[in-house]
N, C-alpha and C positions, 0 to 999 in steps of 0.2 A: 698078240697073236697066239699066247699060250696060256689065256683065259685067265691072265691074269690081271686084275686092278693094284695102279701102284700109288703111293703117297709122297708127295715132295712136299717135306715143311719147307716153313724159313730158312732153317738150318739146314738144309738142301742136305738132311739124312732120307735116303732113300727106304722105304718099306712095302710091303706089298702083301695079298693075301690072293689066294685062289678062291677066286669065281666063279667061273666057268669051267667046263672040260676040255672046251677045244678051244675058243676065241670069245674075246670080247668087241664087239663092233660101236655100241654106239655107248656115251656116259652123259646124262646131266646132272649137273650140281646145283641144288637151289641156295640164291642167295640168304634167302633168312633162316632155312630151319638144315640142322642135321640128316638132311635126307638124301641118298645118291639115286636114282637109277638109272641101269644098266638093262642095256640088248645084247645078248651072248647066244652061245650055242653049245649045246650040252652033247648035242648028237649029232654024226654026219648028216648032210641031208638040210632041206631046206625046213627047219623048225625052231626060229628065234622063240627064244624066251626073255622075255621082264623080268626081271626084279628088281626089288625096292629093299634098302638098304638103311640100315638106322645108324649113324658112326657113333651115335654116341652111348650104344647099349651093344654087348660082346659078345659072341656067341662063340667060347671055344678059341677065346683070339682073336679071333674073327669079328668085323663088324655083321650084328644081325641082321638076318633078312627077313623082312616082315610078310612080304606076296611076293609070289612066285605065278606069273600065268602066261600062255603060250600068247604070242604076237602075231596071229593069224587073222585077215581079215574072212573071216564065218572058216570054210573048206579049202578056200584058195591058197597056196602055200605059195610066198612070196617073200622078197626080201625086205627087211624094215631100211627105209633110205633115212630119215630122217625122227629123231625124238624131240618129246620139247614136254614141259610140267609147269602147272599154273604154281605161283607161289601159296595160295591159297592152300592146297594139296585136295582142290577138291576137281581139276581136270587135268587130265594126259590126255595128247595127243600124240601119236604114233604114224608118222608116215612112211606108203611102202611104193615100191619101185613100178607097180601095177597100177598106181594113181589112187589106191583108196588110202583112208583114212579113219582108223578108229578112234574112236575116242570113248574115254575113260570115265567117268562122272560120280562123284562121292568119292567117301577117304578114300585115296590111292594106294593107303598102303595095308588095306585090309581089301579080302576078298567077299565079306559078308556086307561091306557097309560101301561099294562102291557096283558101277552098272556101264558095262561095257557095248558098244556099238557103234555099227560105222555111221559115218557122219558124212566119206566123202567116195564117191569113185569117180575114176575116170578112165583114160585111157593114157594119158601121160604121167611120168614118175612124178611123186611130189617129193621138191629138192627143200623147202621151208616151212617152218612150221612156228607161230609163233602168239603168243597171249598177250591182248591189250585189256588193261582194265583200266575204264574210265565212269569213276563213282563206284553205282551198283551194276553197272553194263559190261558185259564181259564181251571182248570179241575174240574171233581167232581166225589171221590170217593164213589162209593155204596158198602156197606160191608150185608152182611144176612146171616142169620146161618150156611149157607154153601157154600159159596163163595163171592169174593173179587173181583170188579170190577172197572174201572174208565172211564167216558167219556169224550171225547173234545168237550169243550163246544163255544169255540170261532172257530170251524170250522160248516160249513153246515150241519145239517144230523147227527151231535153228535156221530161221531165214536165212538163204544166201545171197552174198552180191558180188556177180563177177566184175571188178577194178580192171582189166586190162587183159589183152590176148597175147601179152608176151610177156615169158618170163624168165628162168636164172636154172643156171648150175645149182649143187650141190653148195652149203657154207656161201653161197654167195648173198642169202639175206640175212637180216637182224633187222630188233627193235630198238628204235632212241631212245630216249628218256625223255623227257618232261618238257627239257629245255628245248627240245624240238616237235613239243607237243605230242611224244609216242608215236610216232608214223613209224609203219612199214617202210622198211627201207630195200631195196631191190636193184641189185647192181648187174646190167646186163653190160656187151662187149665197149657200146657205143655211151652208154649213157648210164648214168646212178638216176632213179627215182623214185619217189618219198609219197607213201600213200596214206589216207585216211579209210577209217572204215567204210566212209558211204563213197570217199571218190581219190580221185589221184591227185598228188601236190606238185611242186615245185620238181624241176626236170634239172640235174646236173650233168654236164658233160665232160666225162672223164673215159679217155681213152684207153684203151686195153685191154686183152683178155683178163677178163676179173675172175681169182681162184679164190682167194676168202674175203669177207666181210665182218666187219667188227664195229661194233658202239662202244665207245669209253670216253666216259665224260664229260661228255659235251661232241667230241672228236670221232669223225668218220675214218677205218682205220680198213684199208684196200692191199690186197696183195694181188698186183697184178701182173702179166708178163708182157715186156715192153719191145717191139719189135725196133723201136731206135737206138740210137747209143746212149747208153747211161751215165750217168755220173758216177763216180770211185764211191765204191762202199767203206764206209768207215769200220767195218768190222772186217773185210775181206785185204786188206793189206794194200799194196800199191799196184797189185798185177793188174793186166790189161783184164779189160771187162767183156765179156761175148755179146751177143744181142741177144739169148735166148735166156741172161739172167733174173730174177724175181725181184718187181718192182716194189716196196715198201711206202704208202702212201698215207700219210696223215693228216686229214681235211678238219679247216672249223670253217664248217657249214654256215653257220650265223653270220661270222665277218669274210666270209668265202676269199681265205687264202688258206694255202699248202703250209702247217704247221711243221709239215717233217716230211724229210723224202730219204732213202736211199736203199741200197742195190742188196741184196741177201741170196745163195744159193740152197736152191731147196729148201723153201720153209715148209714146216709140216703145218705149222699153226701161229697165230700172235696169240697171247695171253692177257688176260686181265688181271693182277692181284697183288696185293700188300702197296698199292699205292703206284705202281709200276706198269708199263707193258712187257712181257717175254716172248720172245721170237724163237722158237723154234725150229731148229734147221734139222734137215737131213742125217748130218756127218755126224748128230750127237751133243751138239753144242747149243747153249741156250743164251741169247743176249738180250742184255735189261734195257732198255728207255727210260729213263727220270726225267720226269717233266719238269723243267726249271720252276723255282719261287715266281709267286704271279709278275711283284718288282721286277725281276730281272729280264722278263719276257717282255712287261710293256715297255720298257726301257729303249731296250736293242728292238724291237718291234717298232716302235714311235720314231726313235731315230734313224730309222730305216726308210719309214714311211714317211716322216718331215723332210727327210730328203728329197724323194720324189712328191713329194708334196700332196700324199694323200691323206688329206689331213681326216676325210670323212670316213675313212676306212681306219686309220687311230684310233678317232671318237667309238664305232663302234667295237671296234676292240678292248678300248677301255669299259665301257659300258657291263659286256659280256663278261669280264671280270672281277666287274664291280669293284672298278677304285673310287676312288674316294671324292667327294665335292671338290674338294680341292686340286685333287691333278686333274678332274674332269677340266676346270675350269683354266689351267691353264693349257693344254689343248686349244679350247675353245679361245683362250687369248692370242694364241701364235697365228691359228686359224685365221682370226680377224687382222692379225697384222700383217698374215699372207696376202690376202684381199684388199687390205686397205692401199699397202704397198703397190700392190697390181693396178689401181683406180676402182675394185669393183667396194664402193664404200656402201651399197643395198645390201649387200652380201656380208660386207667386213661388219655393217652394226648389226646384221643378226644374231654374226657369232659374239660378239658382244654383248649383247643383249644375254646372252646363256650365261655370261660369265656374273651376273651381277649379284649383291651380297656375295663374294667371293674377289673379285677385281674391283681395285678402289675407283668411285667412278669418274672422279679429276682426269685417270689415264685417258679415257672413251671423250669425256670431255674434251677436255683439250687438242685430242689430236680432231674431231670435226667442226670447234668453234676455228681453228690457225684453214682448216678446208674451206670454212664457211659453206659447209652442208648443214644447214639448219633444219630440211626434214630429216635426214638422217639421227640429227641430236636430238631431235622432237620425239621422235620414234623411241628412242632410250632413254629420256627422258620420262615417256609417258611409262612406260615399263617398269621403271625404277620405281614410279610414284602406286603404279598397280602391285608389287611387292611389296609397299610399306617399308622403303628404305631410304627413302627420300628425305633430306632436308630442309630446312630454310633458302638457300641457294640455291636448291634443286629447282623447287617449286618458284621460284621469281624466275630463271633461267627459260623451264617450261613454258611459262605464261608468257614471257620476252619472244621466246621464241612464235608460238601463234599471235601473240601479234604483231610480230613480224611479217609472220606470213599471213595476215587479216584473212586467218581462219576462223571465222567466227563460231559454225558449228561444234569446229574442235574442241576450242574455247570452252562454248556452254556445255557439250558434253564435259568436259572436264570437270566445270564446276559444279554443274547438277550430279555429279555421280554422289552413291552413297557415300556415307561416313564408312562402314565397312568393305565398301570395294576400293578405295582409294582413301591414302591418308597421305593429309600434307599440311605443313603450318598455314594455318586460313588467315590470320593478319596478314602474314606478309603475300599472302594473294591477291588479298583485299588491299591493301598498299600496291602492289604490283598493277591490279586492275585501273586502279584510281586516277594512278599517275600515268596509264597508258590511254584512258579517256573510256576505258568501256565502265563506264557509270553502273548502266544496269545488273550487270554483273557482277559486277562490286556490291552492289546493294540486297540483290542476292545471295552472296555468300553470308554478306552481314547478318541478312534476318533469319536465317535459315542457321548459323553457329550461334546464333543470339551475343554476336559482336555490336550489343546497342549503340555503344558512342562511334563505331564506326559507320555506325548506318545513318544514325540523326548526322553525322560529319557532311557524309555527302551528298544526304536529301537536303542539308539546308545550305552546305557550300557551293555545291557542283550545279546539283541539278535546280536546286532551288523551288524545292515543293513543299512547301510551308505547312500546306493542310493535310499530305501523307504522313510528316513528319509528325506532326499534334496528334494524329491517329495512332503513330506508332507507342506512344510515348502515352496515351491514354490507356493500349493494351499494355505495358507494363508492370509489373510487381513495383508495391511503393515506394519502396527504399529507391532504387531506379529512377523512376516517375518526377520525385523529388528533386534527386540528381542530379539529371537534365534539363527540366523545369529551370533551375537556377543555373545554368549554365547556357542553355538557348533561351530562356523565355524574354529575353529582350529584343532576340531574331525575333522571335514569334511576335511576338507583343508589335513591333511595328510593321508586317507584314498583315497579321491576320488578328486584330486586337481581340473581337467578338468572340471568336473562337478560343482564342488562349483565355482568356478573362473568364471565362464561361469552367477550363478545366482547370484553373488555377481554385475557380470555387470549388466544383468538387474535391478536388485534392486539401484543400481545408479543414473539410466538412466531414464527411463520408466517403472515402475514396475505397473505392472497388473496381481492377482493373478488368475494359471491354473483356465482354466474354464470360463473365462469372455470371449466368445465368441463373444459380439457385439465390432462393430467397427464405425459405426455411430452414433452420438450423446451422445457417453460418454466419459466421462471429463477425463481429461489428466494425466497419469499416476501419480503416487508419486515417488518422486527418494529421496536416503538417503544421510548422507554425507559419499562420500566417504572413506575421510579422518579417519573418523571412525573406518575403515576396514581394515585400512594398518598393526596391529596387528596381525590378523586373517593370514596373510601368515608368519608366524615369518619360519622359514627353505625352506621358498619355494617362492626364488629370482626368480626362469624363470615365476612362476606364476603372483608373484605377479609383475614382470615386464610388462607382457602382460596386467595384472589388468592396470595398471598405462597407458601405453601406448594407454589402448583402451578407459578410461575415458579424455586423454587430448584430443584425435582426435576427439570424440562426443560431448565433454563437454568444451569447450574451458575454461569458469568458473568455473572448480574447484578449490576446496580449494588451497591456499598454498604448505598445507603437502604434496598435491601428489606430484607436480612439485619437491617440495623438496628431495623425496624419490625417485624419480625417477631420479633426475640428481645423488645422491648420489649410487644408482644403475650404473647406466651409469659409472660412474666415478670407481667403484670397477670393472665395467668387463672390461674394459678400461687397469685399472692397473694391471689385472692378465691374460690378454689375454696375446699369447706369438705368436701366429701367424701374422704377420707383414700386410698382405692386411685386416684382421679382425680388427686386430687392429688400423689401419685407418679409414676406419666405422667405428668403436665405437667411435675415435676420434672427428669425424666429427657431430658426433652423439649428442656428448654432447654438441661442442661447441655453435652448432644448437639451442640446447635448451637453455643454456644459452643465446644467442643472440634474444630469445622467448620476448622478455621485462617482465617475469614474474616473474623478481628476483630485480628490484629495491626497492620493502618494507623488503626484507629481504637480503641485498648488502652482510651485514658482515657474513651471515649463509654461501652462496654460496662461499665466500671468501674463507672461511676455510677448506668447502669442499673440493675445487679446490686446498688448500694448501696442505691439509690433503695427498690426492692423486697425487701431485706434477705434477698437472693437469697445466703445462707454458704457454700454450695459453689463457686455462681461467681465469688464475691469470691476465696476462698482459690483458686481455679483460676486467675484471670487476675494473681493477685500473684507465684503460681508463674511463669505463664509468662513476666510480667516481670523475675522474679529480684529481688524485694521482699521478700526475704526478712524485712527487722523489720517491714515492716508486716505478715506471715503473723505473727507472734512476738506485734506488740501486737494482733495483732486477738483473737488467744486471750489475752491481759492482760484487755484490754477485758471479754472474756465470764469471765475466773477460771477459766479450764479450765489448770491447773497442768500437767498428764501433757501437754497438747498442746502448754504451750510447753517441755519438756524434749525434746520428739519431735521439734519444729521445728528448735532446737539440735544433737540430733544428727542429723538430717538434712542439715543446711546450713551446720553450726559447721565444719567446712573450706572452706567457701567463703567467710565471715565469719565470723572470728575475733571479732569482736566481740558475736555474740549471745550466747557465754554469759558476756560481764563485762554483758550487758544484763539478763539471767536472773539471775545475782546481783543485780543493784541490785534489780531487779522483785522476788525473794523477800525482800529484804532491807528493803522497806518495809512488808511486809504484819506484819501483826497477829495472823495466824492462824500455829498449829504447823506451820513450816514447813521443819524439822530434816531429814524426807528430800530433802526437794529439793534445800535448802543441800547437804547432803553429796552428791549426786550432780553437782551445779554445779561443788562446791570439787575434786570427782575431776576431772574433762574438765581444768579451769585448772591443776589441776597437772601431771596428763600431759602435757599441749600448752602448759606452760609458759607461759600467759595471761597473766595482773600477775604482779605482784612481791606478796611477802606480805604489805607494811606497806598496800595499798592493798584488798589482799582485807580486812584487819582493820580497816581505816576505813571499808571502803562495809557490813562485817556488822554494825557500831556503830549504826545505823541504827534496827535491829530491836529492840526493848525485849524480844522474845522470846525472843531466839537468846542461846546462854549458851556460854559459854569450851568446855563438851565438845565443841557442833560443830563447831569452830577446831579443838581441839587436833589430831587425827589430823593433821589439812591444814598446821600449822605444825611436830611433830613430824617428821614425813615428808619436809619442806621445809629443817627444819634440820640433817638427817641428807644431805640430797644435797649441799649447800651445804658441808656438814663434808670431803663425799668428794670434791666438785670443787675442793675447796682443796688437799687430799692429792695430787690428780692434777695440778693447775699447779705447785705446790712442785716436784714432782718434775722435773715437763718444764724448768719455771727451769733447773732444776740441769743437767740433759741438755743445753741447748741451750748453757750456761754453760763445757760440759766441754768441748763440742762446738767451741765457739766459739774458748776458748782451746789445741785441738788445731791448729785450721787458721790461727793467728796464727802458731805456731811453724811449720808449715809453710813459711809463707811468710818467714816471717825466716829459714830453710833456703833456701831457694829465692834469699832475696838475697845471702845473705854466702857456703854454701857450696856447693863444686861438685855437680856434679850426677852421677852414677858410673853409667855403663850398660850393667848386668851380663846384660844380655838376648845368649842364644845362638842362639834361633829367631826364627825372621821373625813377624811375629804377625801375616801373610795365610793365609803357605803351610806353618807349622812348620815348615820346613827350617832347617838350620844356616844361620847369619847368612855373607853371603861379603861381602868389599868387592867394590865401593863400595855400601852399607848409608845406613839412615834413620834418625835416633832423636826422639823428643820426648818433652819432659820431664813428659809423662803415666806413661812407663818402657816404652813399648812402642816395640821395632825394627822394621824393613822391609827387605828387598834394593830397594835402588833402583828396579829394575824392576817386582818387585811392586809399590810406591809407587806408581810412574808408571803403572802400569795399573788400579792402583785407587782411586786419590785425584783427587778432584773438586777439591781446591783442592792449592796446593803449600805452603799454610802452615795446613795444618788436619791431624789425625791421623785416617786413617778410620777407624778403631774409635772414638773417642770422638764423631767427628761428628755420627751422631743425635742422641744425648744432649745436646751442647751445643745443637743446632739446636729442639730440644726447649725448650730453656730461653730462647734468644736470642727465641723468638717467645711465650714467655710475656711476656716485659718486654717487649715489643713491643707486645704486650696490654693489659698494663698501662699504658704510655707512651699509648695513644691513649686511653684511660679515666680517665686520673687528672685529666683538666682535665674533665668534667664533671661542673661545679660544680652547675649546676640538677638534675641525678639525685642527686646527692651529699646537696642539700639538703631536696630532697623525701624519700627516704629516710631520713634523720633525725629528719625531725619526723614521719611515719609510722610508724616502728619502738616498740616498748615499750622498747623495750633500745637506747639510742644511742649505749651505749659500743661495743657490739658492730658497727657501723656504721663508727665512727671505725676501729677496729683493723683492720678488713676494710679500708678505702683506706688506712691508714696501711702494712698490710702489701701491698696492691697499689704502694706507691712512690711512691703520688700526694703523698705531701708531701716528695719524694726529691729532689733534681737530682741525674740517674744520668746521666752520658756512657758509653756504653757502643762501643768498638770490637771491633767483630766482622771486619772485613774490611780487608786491607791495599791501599793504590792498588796496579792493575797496573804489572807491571816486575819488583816487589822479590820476589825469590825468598827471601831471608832473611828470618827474623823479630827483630824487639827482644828483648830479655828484657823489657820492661814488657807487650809484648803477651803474652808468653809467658805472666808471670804474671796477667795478670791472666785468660787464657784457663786456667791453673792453678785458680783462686780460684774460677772460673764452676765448673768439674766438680767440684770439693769440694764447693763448696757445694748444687750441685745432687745428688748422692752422701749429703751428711748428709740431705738434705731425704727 
C-alpha cells in the first residue's frame, strides 16, 4: 500500500524496492522467465500504470524496468481488476472493473515491438483472466461477474465464445494443468466448474462462499467461508471456533476425495512454492503444507479406503500417483478377495484378471477350481493365455475347462487364433484335445504347428483316415516322409495298399513333396533306400511284388535286398502256381532274373532259395556259374538222369578231370544195366589217359552187373599201347645209349688228341682264310677282322653263339626252378602218374649240382681247353637233343 514490491526468499530474508509512488495493486510472476509485472499508481486519481520488470538485470539496486505504459482501456479511466501474462511474453491481458479488456500482443516488455488493444468490453467487471495454450492454439479465457467467455487468439479477428451466463468473484478462478487437460476452472457459491475452450465440463458441488481459488499440482485448492460449524484448525490452537471462520479446502479432482480440510482466520492468500503450499493470514503469519511422500499417503489413504471398502476409489488413487505394477496389483488382489468373499466371483475374477503376471496364478486358481466356477476360471484362463503367461498346465486346464463346458466355439476360437495373439504349449493341447475326443481340433492344431506325428497319430488312430493321412505325409519334406513311411506304412499298406505302394514308389525314385510345382531349375529329387521298405508290405506279396518290380526297372542300382526279395517272391509264385502256361512265365521269370548278374556277391543266398523252392534250372544255373561242376554231376545222380551225368562230363571233363573217374564210380555202383555208360566212361579215361587200369578194374568190381566184356575192349586196347610204348622207349634207350657213347669219344678226342683245322673260308664272309685268322674247336674259321667285327665276346664263336645262349638260359631256367620244393610237392601228390613228375624235375637238373661256366673274367683274351671243352660238350649236347 506504499508502492512498494517485497522479496521473501527461502531464507525468509525479507527485502523490498520501491515501485510505485503511492500503491502497488496487482503483481504477476511468470513461471519460466525472470519477468514480474506490476499495476501500480504513481498519481492520485484513477491512472494505473504497467510495468514490466527484469530481476535479473539492476537498475540502481533496483530490479530494471523494461515498459512502462498507462492501463487505460482507449479514454475511459477505470480501475484494473484483474492481470494475467502468456508465458510466451508475447500476450497480456489486463482486466478492468468497466468489463473491458486489453490486450497486449508482441514482446511485452518493449514498447516498439509489442501492439496494444481491447479485445473485450462489457458492462460487468471482469474478475479472471487466464492463457491456455494447446500446441499452436492459444486461447484466453475471460470470466466477470456474470458470464464466462473464451477467445482465439492464434486465429485473425479473435473469435469469441461465450461458455456460460454465470460467473465468479475476484481470485475465484484458475487454470489446471495437464492432468486435468487445462480447463477453466470457475468457482461460484453453489458449485466449482471446469471448462473447455469451445464448451463446459464436468460440474462439482462444493458448498460455500468461495473467496480464492488455486491449482497446484494436480490439487484444487478453495478458501471458502463456511456458515456451519467447523472442525478445530490445526494452526489456530484449541479455542472454540465461530461460524464465520475461513474454510481451507484441498480437492483431488481425479479420485474426487478431500485431500486436506481445515479452519484458518483471515487469509489473505494460499501460495505455491519451493515445493509447498503457504497460507497467508491476516495477523501477519504464514503457514506451510508439506505434502506427505506419495508412500506414505497411499498407505494411510488405502488403509482408510479398504476399510470401508472402497477399493475403486484406492485403485484410482493409486493409478493418479503412479505406483508401481506391483502395489497396483495387490489392490487389485484384495479387491478380488473382497468380492470373492462376498459371492460376487464375475466381479472377484475381473479383478483378478488385472492382477496377472504379477499374482501367481495357482492363487486365482485354486480358490475357483475348490468353487467350481469354471466359467469364471475359463475367463482367467483365457487372459492368461492372451498375455503369453501361460503354461503347460494353464493350457490343458483352459481346454478341460471348455470341454467341460462343450463349448465348442470357444474351443475353436481358441485354437484357430494366431501364433502372435495367443501363446500356449500346442502338444499338450493337442494331447489335451485328443483325449477329450475333439479329434478335429486336435488335428488342426497338428497341421497348422507342423506337429507331424501328432497328426498322422490321430488320422490313422482316432479318426481312421487312411487316405488324408498318405496325403499328408506325401506333402511332407523327405526326411519326414521317410520317417512315417516306416512307421505307419504297415497301417497304410493294409488299409489302402494301391495308394501306399504307389508313394512308397515315389519316395524311392524321385521324391518331391505335393506342391513343389517348379520344374526348371530345381535340384533333383531325394530317393530313399528302398530296401528299407520291404517290411512295410509284410501280408501284401502282389504289392509288394509290383513294389520290387517297379524299382528294378527304374533303378537298375538297387539294393541287394530288393533283387533278393523279389526272386524269393518269384520263386514262391512259381512253386504254388498250378496253371501250367502261368506257370512257365513265372518259370522264365525267375530264371531271367537270376541270369540279371545281380546275384554273384550273394551266390550262396540265391542257392538256397533256388534249393529251397526246388527251383532245377536255377540250381543247375548258379552251380554253372560258380564252376561246381560235381555238384552239376551229383545233382543229376541225385535225380538218376544217366545221359545228363555223361553230358556234364563231356562238357566239363577238361576242366575236371575227375568227373569222369566220379561217373565211373557212380555207374559202377548202380544195380541197373549199365554196360553203355560204362563203355562210354571207360572210352574218355582211355583217350585222356585218366587212372591206370588196375584201378579202372577195382572201382568196375563194384558192380555185380558189369561182366569181364565191358572191361575187355578197354584193357585190350590199354595193353596194346602199353606194348607199343615199350617198343618206343626201348628204342630211344638204345639212341640215347649210342648217342651218349658217340659224345664220350669226342671228348676223349678232344683231350689227348690235336685238334687239325682244315677250314679254307672265313665262316662270316666265305673268302679264302688270309692270316692273321680265328679258329675254334667248334671247326669253324674267321679272318681276324671279320671276328672282331662280328663277335660280341672274344672267347665265344659267332655262329654257334645263339645256340649255346639258347641252352645256357634253359639251365638257367632250370637252376631257378629246381629248388621249388613246395611246387614240386604239391604236384606230386596231385598228378595220377608221379613217376612222370619225378622224371620231369629229375630231367630239369633239380637233383643235379651243375657248376656251369659260361663266361671268362675280363682281361683274358685266351681260352683253357677245359673251358673249351666243356663249351665243346654244351653244343653236342645241345645238337643231339
Amino acid at each position: 500500500m506504499e508502492g512498494q514490491i517485497w522479496f521473501l526468499p527461502r531464507s525468509l530474508q525479507l527485502s523490498s524496492f520501491q515501485a510505485y509512488k503511492l500503491r502497488v495493486t496487482h503483481l504477476y510472476q511468470l513461471k519460466q522467465h525472470s519477468i514480474l509485472v506490476s499495476v501500480g499508481e504513481d498519481e492520485e486519481g484513477i491512472n494505473p500504470l504497467v510495468k514490466v520488470w527484469n530481476l535479473e538485470k539492476r537498475d540502481g539496486g533496483n530490479p530494471l524496468c523494461t515498459r512502462i505504459f498507462p492501463a487505460i482501456p482507449g479514454n475511459k479511466p477505470t480501475v484494473v481488476s484483474c492481470l494475467t501474462v502468456h508465458e510466451n511474453l508475447n500476450f497480456m491481458a489486463i482486466g478492468f472493473a468497466d468489463g473491458s479488456v486489453v490486450l497486449t500482443k508482441g514482446d511485452i516488455t518493449r514498447d516498439r515491438h509489442s501492439k496494444t488493444q481491447i479485445l473485450h468490453e462489457g458492462s460487468y467487471p471482469v474478475t479472471g483472466l487466464a492463457f491456455r495454450q494447446s500446441g499452436k492454439t492459444t486461447h484466453l479465457f475471460v470470466v466477470t461477474t456474470e458470464n464466462i467467455q473464451s477467445y482465439m487468439l492464434s486465429v485473425k479477428d479473435y473469435p469469441r465464445l461465450e461458455l456460460d451466463t454465470h460467473g465468479c468473484g475476484l481470485r475465484c478462478s484458475s487454470l489446471s494443468d495437464p492432468s486435468q487437460d487445462l480447463q477453466f476452472i470457475v468457482a461460484g457459491n453453489e458449485c466449482v466448474y471446469l471448462y473447455q475452450p469451445d464448451e463446459r465440463g464436468p460440474c462439482f458441488a462444493f458448498e460455500g462462499q468461495k473467496l480464492i481459488v488455486h491449482w497446484y499440482r494436480g490439487y484444487l485448492v478453495i478458501v471458502s467461508k463456511d456458515r456451519k460449524t467447523s472442525p478445530k484448525s490445526e494452526f489456530a490452537g484449541n479455542e472454540a471456533q465461530n461460524s464465520d471462520k475461513q474454510v481451507l479446502n484441498i480437492y483431488d479432482l481425479c479420485n474426487k476425495f478431500i485431500a486436506y480440510s481445515s479452519i484458518f482466520d483471515d487469509i489473505v492468500d494460499v501460495l505455491a512454492e519451493w515445493g509447498s503450499l503457504y497460507v497467508l493470514t491476516r495477523d501477519g503469519k504464514i503457514h506451510v503444507l508439506q505434502e506427505k511422500d506419495t508412500q506414505t499417503k497411499l498407505e494411510a489413504r488405502k488403509s482408510m479406503l479398504f476399510r470401508k471398502n472402497l477399493f475403486e476409489m484406492a485403485i484410482n488413487l493409486a493409478k493418479s500417483h503412479h505406483l508401481d505394477s506391483d502395489g497396483l496389483s495387490e489392490i487389485f488382489r484384495q479387491y478380488g478377495d473382497h468380492l470373492y468373499n462376498k459371492g460376487n466371483h464375475d466381479g472377484a475374477i475381473q479383478q483378478y484378471i488385472r492382477t496377472i503376471g504379477k499374482l501367481e496364478p495357482s492363487y486365482v486358481i485354486r480358490k475357483f477350481l475348490d468353487a467350481q466356477r469354471i466359467h469364471n476360471l475359463t475367463a482367467y484362463l483365457q487372459t492368461l493365455h492372451l498375455q503369453s503367461l501361460a503354461n503347460a498346465d494353464h493350457t490343458t486346464l483352459l481346454l478341460n475347462c471348455y470341454t467341460k463346458l462343450k463349448d465348442s466355439s470357444k474351443l475353436e476360437e481358441f485354437v484357430k487364433t494366431s501364433e502372435s495373439e495367443v501363446r500356449f504349449d500346442v502338444e499338450t493341447a493337442i494331447k489335451v484335445l485328443r483325449q477329450a475326443g475333439y479329434y478335429s481340433h486336435a488335428v488342426y492344431l497338428a497341421e497348422k504347428h507342423a506337429h507331424h506325428e501328432w497328426y498322422l497319430k490321430i488320422q490313422l488312430e482316432d479318426i481312421k483316415n487312411y487316405q488324408e493321412a498318405l496325403r499328408y505325409i506325401g506333402k511332407l519334406p523327405f526326411d519326414q516322409a521317410e520317417s512315417n513311411m516306416k512307421r505307419y506304412g504297415k497301417i497304410l499298406m493294409h488299409h489302402v495298399p494301391n495308394e501306399t505302394t504307389e508313394l512308397l514308389k515315389v519316395l524311392c525314385t524321385d521324391y518331391r513333396p505335393l506342391g513343389d510345382n517348379e520344374v526348371h531349375g530345381m535340384p533333383e529329387g531325394k530317393k530313399a533306400n528302398s530296401e528299407e521298405f520291404i517290411p512295410v508290405f509284410a501280408n501284401n506279396s502282389r504289392e509288394l511284388k509290383a513294389f520290387l518290380e517297379h524299382m528294378t526297372e527304374v533303378q537298375a542300382d538297387s539294393p541287394q535286398g530288393v533283387y533278393d526279395t523279389l526272386l524269393e517272391l518269384r520263386l514262391q509264385n512259381w512253386a504254388h502256381e498250378q496253371d501250367e502256361q502261368i506257370k512257365e512265365k513265372l518259370h522264365d521269370e525267375a530264371l531271367t532274373l537270376l541270369k540279371s548278374g545281380r546275384f554273384k556277391t550273394v551266390f550262396d543266398k540265391a542257392l538256397v532259395l533256388c534249393q529251397m523252392h526246388n527251383f532245377k534250372d536255377g540250381v543247375l544255373y548258379l552251380y554253372e556259374q560258380g564252376k561246381l561242376f560235381q555238384q552239376i554231376m551229383h545233382y543229376h545222380m541225385q535225380n538218376e538222369q544217366y545221359k545228363k551225368v555223361i553230358e556234364v562230363c563231356e562238357l566239363y571233363g577238361d576242366q575236371e578231370a575227375c568227373l569222369w573217374e566220379q561217373a565211373l564210380g557212380y555207374f559202377a555202383r548202380k544195380e541197373e544195366d549199365c554196360k553203355e555208360y560204362i563203355a562210354a566212361v571207360l572210352k574218355h579215361i582211355e583217350n585222356k589217359n585218366l587212372m591206370p587200369p588196375l584201378l579202372v578194374v577195382q572201382t568196375l568190381a563194384h558192380n555185380s552187373t558189369a561182366t569181364l566184356s565191358v572191361i575187355k575192349d578197354y584193357l585190350v586196347s590199354k595193353l596194346q599201347k602199353q606194348s607199343r610204348q615199350i617198343e618206343q622207349d626201348e628204342q630211344r634207350i638204345q639212341k640215347y645209349r649210342e648217342e651218349t657213347t658217340r659224345i664220350r669219344q669226342e671228348i676223349e678226342e678232344l683231350k689227348t688228341s690235336p685238334k687239325i683245322f682244315q677250314k679254307t673260308k672265313c665262316s662270316i664272309c666265305t673268302s679264302a682264310l688270309e692270316l692273321p685268322s680265328v679258329h675254334f674247336l667248334c671247326g669253324h674259321s674267321f679272318h681276324q677282322h671279320c671276328f672282331e667285327s662280328y663277335s660280341e665276346s672274344d672267347s665265344e664263336c659267332p655262329t654257334c653263339m645263339p645256340e649255346n645262349r639258347k641252352v645256357t638260359d634253359m639251365i638257367r631256367a632250370q637252376e631257378q626252378k629246381r629248388d621249388l620244393h613246395d611246387q614240386f610237392q604239391h604236384q606230386l601228390k596231385c598228378s595220377n602218374d608221379g613217376f612222370s613228375v619225378v622224371a620231369d624235375y629229375f630231367g630239369r637238373g633239380v637233383f643235379n649240382k651243375l657248376t656251369l661256366i659260361t663266361d671268362l673274367p675280363s682281361g683274358k683274351a685266351a681260352t683253357t681247353i677245359e673251358a673249351s671243352l666243356q663249351r665243346e660238350l654244351l653244343i653236342h649236347t645241345k645238337r643231339s637233343t
